[in-house]
TORDO-823328 format. One record per residue: residue in three letters; x, y, z of N, C-alpha, C in turn. Coordinates in steps of 0.2 Angstrom, whole numbers, plus 2048, in hexadecimal, padded with zeros to 3 digits. Layout:
BEGIN
ALAXYZXYZXYZ ...
END
This chain:
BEGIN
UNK8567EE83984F7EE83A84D7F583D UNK8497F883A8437FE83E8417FD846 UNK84280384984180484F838801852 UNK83A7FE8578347FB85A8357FE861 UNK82F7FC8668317FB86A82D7F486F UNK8327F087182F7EA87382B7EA879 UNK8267E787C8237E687F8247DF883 UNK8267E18898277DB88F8227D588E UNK8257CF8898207C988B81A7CA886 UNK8147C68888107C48848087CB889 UNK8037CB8858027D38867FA7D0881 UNK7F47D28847EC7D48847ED7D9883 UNK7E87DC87C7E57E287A7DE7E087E UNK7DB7E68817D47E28837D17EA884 UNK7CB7E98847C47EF8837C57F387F UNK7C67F08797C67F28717C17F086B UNK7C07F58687BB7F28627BF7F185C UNK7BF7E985C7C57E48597C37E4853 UNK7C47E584E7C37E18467C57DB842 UNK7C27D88447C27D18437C17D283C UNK7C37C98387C17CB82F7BA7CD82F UNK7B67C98317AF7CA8317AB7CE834 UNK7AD7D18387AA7D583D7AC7DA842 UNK7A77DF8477AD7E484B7AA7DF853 UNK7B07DD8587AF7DB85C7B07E1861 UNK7A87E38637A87E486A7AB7E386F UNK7AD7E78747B17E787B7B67E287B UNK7B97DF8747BE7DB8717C77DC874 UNK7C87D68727D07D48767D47D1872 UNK7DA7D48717DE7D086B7E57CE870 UNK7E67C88717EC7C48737F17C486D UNK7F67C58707FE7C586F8037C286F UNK8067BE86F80C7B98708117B686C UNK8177B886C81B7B886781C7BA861 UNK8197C18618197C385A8137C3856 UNK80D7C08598097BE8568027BD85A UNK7FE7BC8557F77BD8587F77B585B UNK7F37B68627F37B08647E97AD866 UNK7E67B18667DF7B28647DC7B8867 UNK7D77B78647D27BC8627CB7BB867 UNK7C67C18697C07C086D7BF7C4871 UNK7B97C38747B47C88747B57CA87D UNK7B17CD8817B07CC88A7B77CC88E UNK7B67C58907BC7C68967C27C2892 UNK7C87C48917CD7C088E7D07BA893 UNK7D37B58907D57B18957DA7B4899 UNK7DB7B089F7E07B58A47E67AF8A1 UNK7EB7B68A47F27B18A57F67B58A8 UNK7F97B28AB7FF7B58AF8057B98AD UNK8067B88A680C7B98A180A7BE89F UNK8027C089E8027C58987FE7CC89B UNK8017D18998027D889B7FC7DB899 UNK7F67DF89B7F17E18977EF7E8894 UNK7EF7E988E7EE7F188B7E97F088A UNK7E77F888F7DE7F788F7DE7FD889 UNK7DA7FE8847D980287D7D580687F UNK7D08068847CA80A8887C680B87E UNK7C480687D7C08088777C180886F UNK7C58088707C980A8697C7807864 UNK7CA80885D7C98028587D17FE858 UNK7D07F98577D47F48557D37EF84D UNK7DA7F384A7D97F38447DE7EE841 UNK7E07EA83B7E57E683B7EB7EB836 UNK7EF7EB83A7F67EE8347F27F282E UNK7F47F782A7F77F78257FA7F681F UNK7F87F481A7FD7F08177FD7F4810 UNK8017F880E8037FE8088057FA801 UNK8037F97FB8057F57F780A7FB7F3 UNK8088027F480B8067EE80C80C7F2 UNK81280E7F28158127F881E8147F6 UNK81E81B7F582581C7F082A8207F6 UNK8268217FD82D822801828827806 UNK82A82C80B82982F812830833817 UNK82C83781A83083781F83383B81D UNK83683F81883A84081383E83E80F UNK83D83681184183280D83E82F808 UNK84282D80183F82A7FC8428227FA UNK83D81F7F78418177F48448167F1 UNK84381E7EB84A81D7E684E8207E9 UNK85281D7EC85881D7EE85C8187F0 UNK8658197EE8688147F086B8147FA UNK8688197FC868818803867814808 UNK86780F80C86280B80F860810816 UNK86481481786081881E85A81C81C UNK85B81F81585582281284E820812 UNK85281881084B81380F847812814 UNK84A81081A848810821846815824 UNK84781B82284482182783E81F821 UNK83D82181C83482081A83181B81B UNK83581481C82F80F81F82B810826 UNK83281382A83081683282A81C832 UNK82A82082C82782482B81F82182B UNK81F81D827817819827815815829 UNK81B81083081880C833816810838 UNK81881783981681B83F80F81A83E UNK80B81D83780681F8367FF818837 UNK80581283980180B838802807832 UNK80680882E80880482980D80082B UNK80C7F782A8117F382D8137EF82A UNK80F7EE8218127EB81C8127F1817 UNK8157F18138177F580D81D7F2807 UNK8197F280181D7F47FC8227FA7FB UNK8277FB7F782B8017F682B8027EC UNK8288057EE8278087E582D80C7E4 UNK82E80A7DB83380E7DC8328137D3 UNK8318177D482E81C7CC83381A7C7 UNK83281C7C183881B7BB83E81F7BD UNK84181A7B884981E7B984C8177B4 UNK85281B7B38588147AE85980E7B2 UNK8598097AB8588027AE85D8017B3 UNK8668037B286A8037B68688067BE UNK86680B7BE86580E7C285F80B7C7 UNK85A8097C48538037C68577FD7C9 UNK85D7FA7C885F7F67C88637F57CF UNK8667FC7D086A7FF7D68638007D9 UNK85D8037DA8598057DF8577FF7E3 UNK8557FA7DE8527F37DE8577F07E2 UNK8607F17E28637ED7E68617EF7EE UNK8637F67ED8637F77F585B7F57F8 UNK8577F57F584F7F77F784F7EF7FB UNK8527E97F78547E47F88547E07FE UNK85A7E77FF85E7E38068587E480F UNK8537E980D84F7EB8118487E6810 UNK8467E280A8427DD80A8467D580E UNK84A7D680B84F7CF80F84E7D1818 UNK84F7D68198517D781F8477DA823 UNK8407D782083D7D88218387DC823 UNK83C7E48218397EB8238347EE81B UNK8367E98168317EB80F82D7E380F UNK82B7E380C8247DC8078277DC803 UNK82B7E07FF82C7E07F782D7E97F6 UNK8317E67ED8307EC7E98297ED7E6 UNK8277F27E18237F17DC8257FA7D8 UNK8277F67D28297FB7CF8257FE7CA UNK8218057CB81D8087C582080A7C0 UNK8218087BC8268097B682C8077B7 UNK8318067B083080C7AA82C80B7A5 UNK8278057A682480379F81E8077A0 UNK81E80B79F81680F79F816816799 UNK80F81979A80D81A793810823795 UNK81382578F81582C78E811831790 UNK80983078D80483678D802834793 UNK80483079A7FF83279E80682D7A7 UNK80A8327A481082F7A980F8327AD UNK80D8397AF80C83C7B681483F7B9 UNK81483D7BF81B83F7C082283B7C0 UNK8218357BA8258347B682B8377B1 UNK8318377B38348397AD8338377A7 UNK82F83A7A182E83779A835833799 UNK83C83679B84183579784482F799 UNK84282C79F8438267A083B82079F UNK83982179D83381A79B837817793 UNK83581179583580D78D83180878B UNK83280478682E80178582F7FB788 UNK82B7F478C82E7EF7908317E778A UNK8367E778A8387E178883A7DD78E UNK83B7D678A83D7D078E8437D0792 UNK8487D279084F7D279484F7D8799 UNK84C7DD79784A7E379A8477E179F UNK8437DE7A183D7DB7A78417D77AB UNK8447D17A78487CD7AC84C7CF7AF UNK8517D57AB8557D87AE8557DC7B6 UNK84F7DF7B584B7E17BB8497DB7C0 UNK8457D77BE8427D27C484B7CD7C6 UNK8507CD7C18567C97C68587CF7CC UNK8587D47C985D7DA7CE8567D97D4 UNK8527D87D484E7D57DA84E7D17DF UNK8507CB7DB8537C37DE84D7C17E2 UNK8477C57E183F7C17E383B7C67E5 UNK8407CD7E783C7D17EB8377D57E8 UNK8377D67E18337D97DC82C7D57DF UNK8287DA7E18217D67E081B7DA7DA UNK81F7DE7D681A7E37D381A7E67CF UNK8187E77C881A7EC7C38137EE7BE UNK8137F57C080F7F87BC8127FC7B7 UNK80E7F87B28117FB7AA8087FD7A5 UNK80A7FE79F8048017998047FB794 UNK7FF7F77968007F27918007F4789 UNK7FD7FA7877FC7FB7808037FE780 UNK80A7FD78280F7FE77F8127F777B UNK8167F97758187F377281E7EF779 UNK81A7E677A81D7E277D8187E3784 UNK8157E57828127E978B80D7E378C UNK8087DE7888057D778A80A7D378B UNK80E7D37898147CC7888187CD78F UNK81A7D479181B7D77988167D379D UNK8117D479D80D7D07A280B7CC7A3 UNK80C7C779D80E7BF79D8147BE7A1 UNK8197C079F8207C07A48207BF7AC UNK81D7C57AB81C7C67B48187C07B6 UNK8117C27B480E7BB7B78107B57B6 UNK8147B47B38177AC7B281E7AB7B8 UNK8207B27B98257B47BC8247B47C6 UNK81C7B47C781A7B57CC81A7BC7D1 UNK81B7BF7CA8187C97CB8127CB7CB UNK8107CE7CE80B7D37CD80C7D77C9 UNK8087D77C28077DA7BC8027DF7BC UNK8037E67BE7FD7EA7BF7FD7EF7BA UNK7F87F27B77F67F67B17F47FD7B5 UNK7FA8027B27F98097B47FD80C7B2 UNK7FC8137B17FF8197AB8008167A4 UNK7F88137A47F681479C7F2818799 UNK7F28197917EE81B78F7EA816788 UNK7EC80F78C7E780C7867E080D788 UNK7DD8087827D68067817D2801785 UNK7CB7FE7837CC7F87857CF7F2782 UNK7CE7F377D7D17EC7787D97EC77A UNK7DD7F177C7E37F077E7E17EF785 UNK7DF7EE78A7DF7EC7917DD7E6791 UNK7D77E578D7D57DD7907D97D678F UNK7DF7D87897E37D27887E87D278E UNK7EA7D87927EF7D87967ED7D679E UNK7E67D679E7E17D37A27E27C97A3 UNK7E07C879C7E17C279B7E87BE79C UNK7EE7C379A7F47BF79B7F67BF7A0 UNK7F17C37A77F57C17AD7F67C97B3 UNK7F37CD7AE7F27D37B37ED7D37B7 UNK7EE7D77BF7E87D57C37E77DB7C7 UNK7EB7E17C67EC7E77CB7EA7EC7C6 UNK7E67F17C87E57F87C47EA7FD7CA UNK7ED8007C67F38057CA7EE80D7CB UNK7EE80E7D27EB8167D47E58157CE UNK7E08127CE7DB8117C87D98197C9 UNK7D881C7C27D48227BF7DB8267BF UNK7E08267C47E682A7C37EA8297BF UNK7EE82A7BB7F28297B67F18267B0 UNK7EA8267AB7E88217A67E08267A6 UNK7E082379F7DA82679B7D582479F UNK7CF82A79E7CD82C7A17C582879F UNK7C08247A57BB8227A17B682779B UNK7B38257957AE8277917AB823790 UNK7A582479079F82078F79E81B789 UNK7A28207857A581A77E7AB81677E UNK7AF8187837B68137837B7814789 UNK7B680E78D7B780C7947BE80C796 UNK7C280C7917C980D7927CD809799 UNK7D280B79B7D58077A17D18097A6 UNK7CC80B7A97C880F7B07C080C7B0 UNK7BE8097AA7B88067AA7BA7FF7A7 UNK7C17FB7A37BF7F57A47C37F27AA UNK7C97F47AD7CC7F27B47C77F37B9 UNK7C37F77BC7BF7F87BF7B97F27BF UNK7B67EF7B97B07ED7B87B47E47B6 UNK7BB7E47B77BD7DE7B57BC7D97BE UNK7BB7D47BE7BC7D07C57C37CE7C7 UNK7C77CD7C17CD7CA7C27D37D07C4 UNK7D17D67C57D47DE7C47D27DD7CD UNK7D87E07D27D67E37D77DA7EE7D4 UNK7D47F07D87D67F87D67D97FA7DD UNK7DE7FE7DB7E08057E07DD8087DF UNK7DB80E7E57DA8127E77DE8177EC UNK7E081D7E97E58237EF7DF8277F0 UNK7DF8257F77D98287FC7DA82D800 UNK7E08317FC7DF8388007DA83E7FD UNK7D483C7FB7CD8407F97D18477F4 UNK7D78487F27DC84C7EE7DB8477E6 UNK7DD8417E77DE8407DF7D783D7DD UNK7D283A7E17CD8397DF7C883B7E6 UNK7C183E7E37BB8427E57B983B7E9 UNK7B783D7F17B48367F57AC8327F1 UNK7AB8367EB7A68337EA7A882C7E2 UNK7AD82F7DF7B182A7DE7B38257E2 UNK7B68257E67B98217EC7B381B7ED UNK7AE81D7EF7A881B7F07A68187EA UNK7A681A7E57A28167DF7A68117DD UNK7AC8127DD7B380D7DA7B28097E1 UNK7B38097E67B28037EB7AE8007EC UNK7A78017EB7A17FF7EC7A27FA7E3 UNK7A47FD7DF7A27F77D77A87F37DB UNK7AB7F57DB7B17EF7DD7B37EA7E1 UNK7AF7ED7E57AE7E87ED7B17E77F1 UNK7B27E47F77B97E27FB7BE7DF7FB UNK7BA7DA7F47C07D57F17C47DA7ED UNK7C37DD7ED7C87E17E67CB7EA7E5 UNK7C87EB7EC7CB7F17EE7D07F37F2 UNK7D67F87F17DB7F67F57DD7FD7F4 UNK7DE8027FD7DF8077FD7E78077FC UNK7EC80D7FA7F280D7F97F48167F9 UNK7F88167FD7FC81D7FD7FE8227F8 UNK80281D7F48068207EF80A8267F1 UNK80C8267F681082C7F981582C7F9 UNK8188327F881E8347F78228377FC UNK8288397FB82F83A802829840805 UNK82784480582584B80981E84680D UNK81E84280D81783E81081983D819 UNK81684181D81984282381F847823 UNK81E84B81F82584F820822857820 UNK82685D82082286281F824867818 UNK81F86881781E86B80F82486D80C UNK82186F80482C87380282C86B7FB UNK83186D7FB83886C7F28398647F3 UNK8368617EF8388597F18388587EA UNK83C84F7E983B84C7E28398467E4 UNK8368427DB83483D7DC83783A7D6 UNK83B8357D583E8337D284283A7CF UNK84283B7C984783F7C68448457C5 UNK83F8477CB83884E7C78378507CF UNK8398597CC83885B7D283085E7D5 UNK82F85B7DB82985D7DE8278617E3 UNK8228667E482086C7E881B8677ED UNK81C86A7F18178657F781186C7FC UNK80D86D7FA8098767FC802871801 UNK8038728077FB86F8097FC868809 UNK80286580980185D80880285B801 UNK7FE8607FC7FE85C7F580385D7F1 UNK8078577F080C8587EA80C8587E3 UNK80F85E7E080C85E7DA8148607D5 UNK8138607CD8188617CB8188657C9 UNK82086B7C681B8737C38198767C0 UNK81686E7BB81086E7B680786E7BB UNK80886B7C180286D7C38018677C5 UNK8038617BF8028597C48028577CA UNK7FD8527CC7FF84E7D180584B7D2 UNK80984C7D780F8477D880D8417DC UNK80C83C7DF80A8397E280583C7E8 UNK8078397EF80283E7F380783C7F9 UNK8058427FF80784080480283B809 UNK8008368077F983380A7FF82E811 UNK7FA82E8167FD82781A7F7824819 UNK7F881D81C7F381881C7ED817821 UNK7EE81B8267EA81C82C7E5822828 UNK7E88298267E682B8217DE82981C UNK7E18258177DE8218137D781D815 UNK7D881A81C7D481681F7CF81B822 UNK7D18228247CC8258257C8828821 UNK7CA82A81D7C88308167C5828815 UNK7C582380F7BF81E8107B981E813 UNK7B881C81B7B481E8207AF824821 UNK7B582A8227B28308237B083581C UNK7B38318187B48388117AE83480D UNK7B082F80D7AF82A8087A682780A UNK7A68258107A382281279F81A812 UNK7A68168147A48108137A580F819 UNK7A580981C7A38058227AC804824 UNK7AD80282A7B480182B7B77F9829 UNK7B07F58297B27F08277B77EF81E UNK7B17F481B7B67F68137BD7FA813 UNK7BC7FD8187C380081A7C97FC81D UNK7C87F78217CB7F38227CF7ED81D UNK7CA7EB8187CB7E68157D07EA80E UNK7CE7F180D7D07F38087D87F680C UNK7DB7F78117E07F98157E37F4817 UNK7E27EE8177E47E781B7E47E1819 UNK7DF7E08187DD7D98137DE7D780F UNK7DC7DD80A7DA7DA8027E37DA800 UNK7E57E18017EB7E17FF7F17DB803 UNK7F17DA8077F27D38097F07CE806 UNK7EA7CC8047E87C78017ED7C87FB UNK7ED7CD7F87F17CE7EE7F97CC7EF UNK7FB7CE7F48027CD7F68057C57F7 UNK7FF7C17F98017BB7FA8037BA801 UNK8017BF8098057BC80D7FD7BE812 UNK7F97BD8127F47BD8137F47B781B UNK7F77B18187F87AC81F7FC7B0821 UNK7FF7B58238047B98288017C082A UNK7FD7C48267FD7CB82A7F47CC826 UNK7F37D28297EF7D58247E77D4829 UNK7E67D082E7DF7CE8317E27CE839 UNK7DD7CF83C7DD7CD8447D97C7846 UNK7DF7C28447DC7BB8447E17B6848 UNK7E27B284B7E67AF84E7EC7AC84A UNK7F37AD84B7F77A784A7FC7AC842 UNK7F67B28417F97B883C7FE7BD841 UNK8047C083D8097C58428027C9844 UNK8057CB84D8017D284F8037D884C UNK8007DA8477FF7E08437F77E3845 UNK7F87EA8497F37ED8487F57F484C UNK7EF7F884A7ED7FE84B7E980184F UNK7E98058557E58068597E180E857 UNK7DD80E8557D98138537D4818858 UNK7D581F8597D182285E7C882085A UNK7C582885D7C182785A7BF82C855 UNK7C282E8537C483384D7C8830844 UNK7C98298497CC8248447D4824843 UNK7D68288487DF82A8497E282784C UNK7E982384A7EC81D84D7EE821855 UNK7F081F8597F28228617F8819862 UNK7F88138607FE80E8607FE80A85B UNK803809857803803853808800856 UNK8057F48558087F285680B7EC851 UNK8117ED84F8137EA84C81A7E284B UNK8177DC8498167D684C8197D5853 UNK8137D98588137D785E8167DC864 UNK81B7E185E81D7E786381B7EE861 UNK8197F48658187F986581C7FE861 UNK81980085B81E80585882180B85A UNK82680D85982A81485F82881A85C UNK82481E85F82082585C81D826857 UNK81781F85A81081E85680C821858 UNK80882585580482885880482D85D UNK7FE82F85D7FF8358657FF83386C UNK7F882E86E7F882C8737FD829877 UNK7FC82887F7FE8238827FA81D884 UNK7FB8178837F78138897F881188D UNK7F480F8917F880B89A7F6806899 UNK7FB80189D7FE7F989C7FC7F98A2 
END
């Protein structure tokens, strides 16, 4: 298990501005007990003798973080057969307020997917992952990014299972290009299989998207990155995942792979229900600049941005605290859309929605203490204080 640090007993957040699902609770109080939220409200919290009080002098109080798509930090990566590797990058993002996360893992040979997916494994069992979610190998050539072309193929049947068994449940995700051959039949699998079927680094049409919609697809991957480009005569994957209801989009919201007014137009058609901010970061994420790789492809990392020595985007160095402000401040949406796109929705997609994702009673204490700049200064994660979160101090 990742470093915590516990907190004597049961513990009041108090004179905070709370975010509740519905609303910001002024001069707000969130109780603590056992890991978990124990209620929520406004004024004077109940007294108790047992419980310890952190005053926030103001803050925001935000719910957890929860990363659907996130390839490593810290300078550690997930394609790796490491598990100290794996751990130093999840530490790396739960610093930043991340306290659920997927681990992506980019193409590479199916044996070798197969060995990444065991170790990544043993880190899901053991609580500190949500799952895997593997973007490729089933993805399109002309728009693989920092994919190695020489590991993508085309998705068959045994190919698939063979990936979701070396899982044993933990796969919760696979983005592939429906317009390869087997690529609809692929996401009938998954869905029938209780995967997340997500549609990204294609270069279909529409008439090749909307069947793979129909059998079961619900996630657009980094929408606009990695997949043909909207034209007002062919909506292609960016205009009909976008305009579908049954389609939640990603967005990587570090204002580099898309312009805030993007961000802003795709969040606003999309709405709350269907908007989910995500990192897509890679090992140099929290680390400092210089020679890194992602999967099999080596990447420069100059300014934060990683690219490859064609010029490509490589991922991003994004955190999630990050994300949630560039929305607000870059973006300009309200924090209650940042919130939901940071915590909720992506919880809701995940299925564990009854457990994390809201500041609501009876859900793990998962949250974030935000200055007023929007900068985390403590995260707490079910219940405890994470070890060199943030800058701040607070008095107890």
């Amino acid at each position: 298990m990742l470093d915590r640090v516990k907190h004597a007993g049961d513990f009041v957040i108090t004179g905070g501005r709370v975010v509740a699902p519905d609303r910001v609770l002024d001069d707000g109080w969130l109780a603590v007990s056992g890991g978990q939220i124990a209620a929520v409200g406004t004024g004077t919290p109940p007294s108790s003798p047992d419980a310890a009080t952190v005053d926030v002098a103001g803050a925001l109080v935000v719910p957890g973080f929860v990363d659907t798509h996130c390839h490593g930090g810290g300078g550690g990566s997930f394609s790796t057969l490491d598990p100290d590797e794996i751990r130093t990058a999840v530490r790396a993002h739960r610093r930043h307020g991340t306290t659920t996360m997927l681990a992506s893992l980019v193409s590479d040979p199916i044996d070798l997917l197969t060995e990444q997916i065991a170790a990544l494994r043993e880190l899901v069992q053991e609580g500190d992952l949500a799952g895997i979610h593997l973007e490729g190998p089933f993805i399109s050539r002309a728009r693989c990014g920092a994919h190695d072309p020489d590991t993508l193929r085309e998705p068959d049947t045994g190919t698939v299972e063979k990936l979701l068994r070396a899982g044993h449940g933990a796969i919760r995700m696979v983005t592939l290009a429906p317009e390869l051959n087997g690529g609809v039949k692929a996401v009938r699998q998954l869905a029938e299989s209780g995967v997340i079927a997500a549609i990204g680094h294609t270069d279909g049409v529409a008439d090749q998207l909307v069947p793979a919609i129909d059998a079961g697809a619900t996630v657009a991957t980094h929408l606009f990155n990695g997949m043909r480009p909207l034209h007002h005569r062919e909506p292609g994957p960016v205009g009909v995942l976008l305009d579908d209801e049954r389609v939640t989009v990603e967005l990587i919201c570090d204002l580099v792979h898309l312009h805030p007014t993007v961000v802003r137009l795709a969040a606003q058609h999309a709405g709350r229900g269907r908007t989910v901010l995500i990192t897509d970061a890679m090992s140099a994420t929290d680390a400092a600049d210089g020679r890194y790789t992602l999967g099999r492809l080596a990447v420069d990392v100059h300014d934060g941005v990683a690219t490859l020595d064609n010029g490509s985007l490589a991922g991003s160095t994004l955190t999630m605290d990050n994300a949630f402000r560039n929305l607000v401040k870059g973006a300009k949406l309200d924090v209650l859309d940042a919130v939901r796109a940071t915590s909720a929705r992506p919880a809701e997609l995940l299925g564990i929605a009854d457990r994390t994702g809201a500041l609501r009673p009876g859900l793990a204490a998962d949250a974030v203490i935000l200055d007023d700049d929007l900068r985390p200064s403590r995260v707490l994660h079910r219940g405890e204080w994470v070890a060199e979160a943030g800058r701040a101090t607070l008095s107890t």
